[in-house]
Residue, then its C-alpha position, 0 to 999 in steps of 0.5 A: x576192517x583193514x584194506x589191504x593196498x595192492x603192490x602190484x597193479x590190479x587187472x584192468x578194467x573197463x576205462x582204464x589205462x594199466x599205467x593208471x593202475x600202476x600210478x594208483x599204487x605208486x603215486x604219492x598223492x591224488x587230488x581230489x576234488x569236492x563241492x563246496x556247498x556254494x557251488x565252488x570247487x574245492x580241490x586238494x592233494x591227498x595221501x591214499x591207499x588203493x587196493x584195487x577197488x577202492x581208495x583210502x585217503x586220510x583227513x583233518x576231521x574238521x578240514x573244508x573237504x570233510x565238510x563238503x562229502x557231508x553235504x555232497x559225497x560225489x568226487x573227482x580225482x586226478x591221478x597220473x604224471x603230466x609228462x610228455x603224454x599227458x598221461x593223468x587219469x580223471x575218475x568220478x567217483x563217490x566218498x563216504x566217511x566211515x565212523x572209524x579210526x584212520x588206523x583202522x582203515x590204514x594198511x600196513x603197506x601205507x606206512x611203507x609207502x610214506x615212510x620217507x615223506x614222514x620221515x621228512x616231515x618228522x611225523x611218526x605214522x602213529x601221529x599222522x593217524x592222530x591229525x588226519x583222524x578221519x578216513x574217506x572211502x572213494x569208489x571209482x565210479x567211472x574212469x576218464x582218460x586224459x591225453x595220451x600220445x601226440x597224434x591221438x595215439x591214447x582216445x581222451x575222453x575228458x578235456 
């Protein structure tokens, strides 16, 4: 199965904003946020591929976050530039850890997206594929707004 990742921003949806869409599909990371099993937060940044519905990400295969979906698949992902606004979008969502090789989640726009931080790290998109062998599917459950204008011109749903 290949997910085909969206240059243009998909059609709004219920809860969220059209710049969050557009960070979604430029943004290099989004964090994410899992439960250790001893009840303690765990959050990292992540590379990804949004295609509209859903999120890709790709990890170690042995990394603390993996271990984590394994026990507790609920997330939570950040995304957005705090600027002046504030304007970063929170979004409870569930993870699952297709049994699947990451080049066979991977689509062909990710290597565009990353073609310069792999070129900096000196990695070949074939070698990322190799160490961050295992994808996270993440569906959006629920989008949170956070910030927005002074003068609460943007609702916040979150704090």
């Amino acid at each position: 199965m290949t997910v085909e990742a969206t240059t243009q921003p998909a059609p709004e949806r219920p809860g969220c904003r059209p710049e969050i869409e557009q960070a979604l599909c430029r943004d290099p990371v989004v964090w994410l946020s899992s439960v250790r099993n001893d009840g303690r937060p765990h959050l990292v940044p992540v590379w990804f591929a949004w295609d509209g519905e859903r999120i890709v990400a790709f990890s170690k295969p042995h990394a603390r976050k993996i271990a984590n979906l394994r026990d507790n698949p609920g997330v939570m992902l950040a995304v957005g530039t705090p600027g002046p606004e504030f304007a970063v979008e929170l979004i409870e969502a569930d993870a699952e850890l297709p049994d699947a090789p990451s080049t066979a989640l991977m689509p062909d726009s990710f290597a565009d997206k990353y073609r310069e931080l792999l070129r900096r790290a000196g990695m070949t998109l074939q070698r990322f594929a190799e160490i961050y062998s295992q994808p996270i599917v993440i569906r959006p459950k629920r989008f949170l707004g956070y910030g927005g204008a002074p003068g609460g011109t943007t609702p916040s749903s979150a704090t």
